[in-house]
VMD Tcl script that draws the C-alpha trace (Angstrom):
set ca {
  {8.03 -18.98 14.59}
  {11.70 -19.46 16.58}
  {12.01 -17.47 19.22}
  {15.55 -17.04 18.95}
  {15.74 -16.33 15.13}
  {14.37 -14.12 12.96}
  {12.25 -15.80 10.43}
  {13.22 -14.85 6.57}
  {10.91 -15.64 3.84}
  {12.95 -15.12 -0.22}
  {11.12 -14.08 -2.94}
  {13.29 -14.55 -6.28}
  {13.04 -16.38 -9.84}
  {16.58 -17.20 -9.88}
  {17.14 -20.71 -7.77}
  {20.55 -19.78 -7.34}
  {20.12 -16.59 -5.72}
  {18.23 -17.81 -3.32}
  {20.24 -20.52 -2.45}
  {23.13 -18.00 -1.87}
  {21.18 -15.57 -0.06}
  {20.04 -18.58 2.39}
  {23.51 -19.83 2.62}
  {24.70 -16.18 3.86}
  {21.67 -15.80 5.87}
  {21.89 -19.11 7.68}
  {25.43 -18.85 8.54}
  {24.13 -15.65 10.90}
  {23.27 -16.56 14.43}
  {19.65 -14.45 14.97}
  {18.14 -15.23 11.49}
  {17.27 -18.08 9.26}
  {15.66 -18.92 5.73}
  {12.19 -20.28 6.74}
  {10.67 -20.37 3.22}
  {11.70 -19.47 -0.34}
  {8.81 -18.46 -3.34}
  {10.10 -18.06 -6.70}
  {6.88 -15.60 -7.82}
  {4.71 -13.22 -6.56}
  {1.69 -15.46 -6.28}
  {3.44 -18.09 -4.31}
  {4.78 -15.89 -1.91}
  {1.31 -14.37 -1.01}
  {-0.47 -17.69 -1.18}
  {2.27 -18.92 1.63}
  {1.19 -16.31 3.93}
  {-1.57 -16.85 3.00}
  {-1.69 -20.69 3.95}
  {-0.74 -18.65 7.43}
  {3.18 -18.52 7.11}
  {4.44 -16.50 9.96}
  {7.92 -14.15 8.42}
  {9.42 -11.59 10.40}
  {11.18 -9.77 6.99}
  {10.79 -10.49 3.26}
  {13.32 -10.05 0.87}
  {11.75 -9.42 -2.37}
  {13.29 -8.62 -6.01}
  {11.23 -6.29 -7.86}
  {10.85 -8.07 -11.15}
  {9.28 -11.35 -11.26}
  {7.88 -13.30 -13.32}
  {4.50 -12.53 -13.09}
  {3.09 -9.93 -10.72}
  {6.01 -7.05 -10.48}
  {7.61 -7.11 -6.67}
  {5.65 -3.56 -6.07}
  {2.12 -4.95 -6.67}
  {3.40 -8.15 -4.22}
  {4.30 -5.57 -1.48}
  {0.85 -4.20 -1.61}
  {-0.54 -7.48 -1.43}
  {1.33 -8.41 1.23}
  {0.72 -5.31 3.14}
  {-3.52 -6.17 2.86}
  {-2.77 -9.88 4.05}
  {0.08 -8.86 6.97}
  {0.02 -5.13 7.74}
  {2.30 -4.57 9.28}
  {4.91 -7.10 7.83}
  {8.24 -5.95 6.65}
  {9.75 -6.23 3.11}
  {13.29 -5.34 2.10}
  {13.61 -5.27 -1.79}
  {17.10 -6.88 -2.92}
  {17.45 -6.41 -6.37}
  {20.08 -5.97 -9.08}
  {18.07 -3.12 -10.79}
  {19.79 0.38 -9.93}
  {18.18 2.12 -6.52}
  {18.33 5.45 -7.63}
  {15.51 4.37 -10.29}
  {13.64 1.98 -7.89}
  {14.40 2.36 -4.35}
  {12.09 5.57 -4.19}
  {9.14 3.53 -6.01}
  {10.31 0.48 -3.53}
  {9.64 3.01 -0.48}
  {6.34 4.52 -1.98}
  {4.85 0.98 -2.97}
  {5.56 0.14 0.96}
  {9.07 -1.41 1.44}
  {11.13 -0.62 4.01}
  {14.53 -0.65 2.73}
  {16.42 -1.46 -0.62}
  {20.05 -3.43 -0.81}
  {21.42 -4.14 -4.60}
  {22.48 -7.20 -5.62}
  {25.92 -6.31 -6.30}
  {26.76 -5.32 -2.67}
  {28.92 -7.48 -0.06}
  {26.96 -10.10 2.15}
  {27.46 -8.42 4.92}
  {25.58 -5.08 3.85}
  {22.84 -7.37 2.91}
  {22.63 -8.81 6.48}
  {23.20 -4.94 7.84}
  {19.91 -4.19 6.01}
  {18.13 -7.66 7.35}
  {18.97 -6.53 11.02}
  {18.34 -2.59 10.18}
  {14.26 -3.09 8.71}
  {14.38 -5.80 11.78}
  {14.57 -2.60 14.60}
  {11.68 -0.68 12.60}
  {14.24 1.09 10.86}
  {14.44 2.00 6.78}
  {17.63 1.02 4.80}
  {19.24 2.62 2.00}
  {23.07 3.12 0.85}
  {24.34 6.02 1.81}
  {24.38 7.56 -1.12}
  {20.68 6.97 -1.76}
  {19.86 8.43 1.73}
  {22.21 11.27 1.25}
  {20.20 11.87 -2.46}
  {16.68 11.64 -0.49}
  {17.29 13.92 2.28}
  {18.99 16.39 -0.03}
  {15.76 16.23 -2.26}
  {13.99 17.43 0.72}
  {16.19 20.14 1.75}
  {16.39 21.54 -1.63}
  {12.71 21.04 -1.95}
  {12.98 19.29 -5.54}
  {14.71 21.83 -7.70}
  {17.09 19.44 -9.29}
  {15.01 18.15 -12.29}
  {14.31 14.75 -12.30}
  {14.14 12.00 -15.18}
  {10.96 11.57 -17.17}
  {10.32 7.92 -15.79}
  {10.36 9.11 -12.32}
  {6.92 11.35 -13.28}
  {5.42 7.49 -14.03}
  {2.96 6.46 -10.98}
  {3.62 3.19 -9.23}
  {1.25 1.63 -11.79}
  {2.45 2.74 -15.00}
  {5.84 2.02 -13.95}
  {4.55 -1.49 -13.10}
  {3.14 -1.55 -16.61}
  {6.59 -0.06 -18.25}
  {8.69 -2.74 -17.19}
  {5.87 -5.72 -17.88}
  {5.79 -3.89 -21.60}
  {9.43 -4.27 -21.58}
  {8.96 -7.98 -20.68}
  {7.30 -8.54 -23.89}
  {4.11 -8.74 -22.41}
  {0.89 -7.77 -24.44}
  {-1.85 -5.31 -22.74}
  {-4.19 -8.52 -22.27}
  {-1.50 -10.43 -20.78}
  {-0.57 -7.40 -18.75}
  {-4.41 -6.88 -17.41}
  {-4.35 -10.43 -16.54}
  {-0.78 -10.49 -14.34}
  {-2.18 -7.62 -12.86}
  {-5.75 -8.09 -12.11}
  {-6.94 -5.18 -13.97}
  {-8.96 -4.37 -17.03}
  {-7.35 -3.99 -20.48}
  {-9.11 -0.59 -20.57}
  {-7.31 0.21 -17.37}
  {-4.15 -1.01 -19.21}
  {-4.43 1.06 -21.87}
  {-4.73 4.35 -19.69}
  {-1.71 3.67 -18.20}
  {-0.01 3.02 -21.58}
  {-1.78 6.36 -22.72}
  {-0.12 8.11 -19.95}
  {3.14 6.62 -20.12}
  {3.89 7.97 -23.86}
  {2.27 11.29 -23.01}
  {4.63 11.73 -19.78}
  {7.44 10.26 -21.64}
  {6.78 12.02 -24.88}
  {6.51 9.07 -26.99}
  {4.92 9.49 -30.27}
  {3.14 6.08 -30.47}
  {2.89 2.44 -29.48}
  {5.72 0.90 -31.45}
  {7.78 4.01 -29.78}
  {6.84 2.76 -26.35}
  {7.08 -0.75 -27.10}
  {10.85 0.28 -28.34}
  {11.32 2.35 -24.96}
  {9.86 -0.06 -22.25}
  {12.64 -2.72 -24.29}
  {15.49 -0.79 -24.12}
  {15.02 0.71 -20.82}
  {13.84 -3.27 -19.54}
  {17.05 -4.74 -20.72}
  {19.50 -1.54 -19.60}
  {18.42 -2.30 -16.25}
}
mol new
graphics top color blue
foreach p $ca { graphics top sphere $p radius 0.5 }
foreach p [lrange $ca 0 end-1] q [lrange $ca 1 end] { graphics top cylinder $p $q radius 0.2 }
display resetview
């Protein structure tokens, strides 16, 4: 590990994303792009191979395991390692779930470069990075102790939401058992749970709603 730079693993499925990101990140004079996955497994089998990153940068939807089950992953292999979730998905449906699954900041895609290298150096100190607006909408949540109602999908646990968007992928429930290391029973549960909190009347009606809301995103 440098001792002058902070070490920056990218976890993406888009090659040219990463390539920017590095670009931007490289440029900067106390941090540089040590290692790049484009999935979820070969980010945790880098660490695991004994990798040493300071931050991750992690999108949320990957190809195969979603960025929230990677964070937990990560968090068993390297504790106390830090992840900031880039992503192009809105924060005010994800960066909670981003928080809650154990990341320590969110940036969207569609800011500036140099928010994105705020937020590097920010989750760096120890601190937690969100927009201001999405800070703002957090702490007033807590203030006003919840009484705004909040959208359906946001009653989802970590896990159905997880399974939501792999539905939405066009995944089946065995192929979604498998990416996830869980049983199809299990699966099914959370597909049970996810109509009943989302008051879908049956499968093709969640199948139609994980699409939709997939592609919206």
């Amino acid at each position: 590990m440098s001792a002058l730079k902070a070490q920056v693993m990218l976890v993406d499925d888009h090659a040219m994303l990463r390539h920017g990101m590095a670009m931007l990140i490289n440029l900067e004079p106390d941090m540089e792009v040590f290692a790049e996955a484009g999935d979820g497994e070969e980010a945790l089998a880098a660490l695991k191979a004994g990798h040493e990153a300071d931050i991750v940068l992690m999108d949320v939807s990957l190809k195969t395991l979603s960025g929230f089950e990677v964070i937990k992953s990560m968090h068993v292999q390297v504790p106390a390692l830090p992840v900031l979730v880039v992503s192009m998905h809105d924060e005010g449906v994800y960066a909670e779930r981003a928080l809650r699954a154990g990341a320590r900041g969110y940036v969207m895609k569609q800011e500036p470069g140099e928010v994105l290298v705020t937020a590097i150096r920010e989750v760096l100190k120890g601190n937690i990075y969100l927009s201001k607006p999405m800070h703002a909408r957090l702490l007033n949540r807590v203030a006003t102790g919840n009484s705004k109602p909040e959208p359906l999908i946001n009653s989802l646990t970590p896990s159905e939401f997880e399974v939501l968007h792999l539905i939405g992928s066009g995944h089946s429930s065995q192929e979604i058992a498998k990416l996830l290391n869980r049983s199809i029973k299990t699966i099914e549960t959370h597909r049970f749970n996810i109509r009943t909190k989302l008051n879908l009347k049956d499968g093709a009606d969640l199948i139609r709603y994980a699409t939709h809301w997939t592609k919206a995103q």
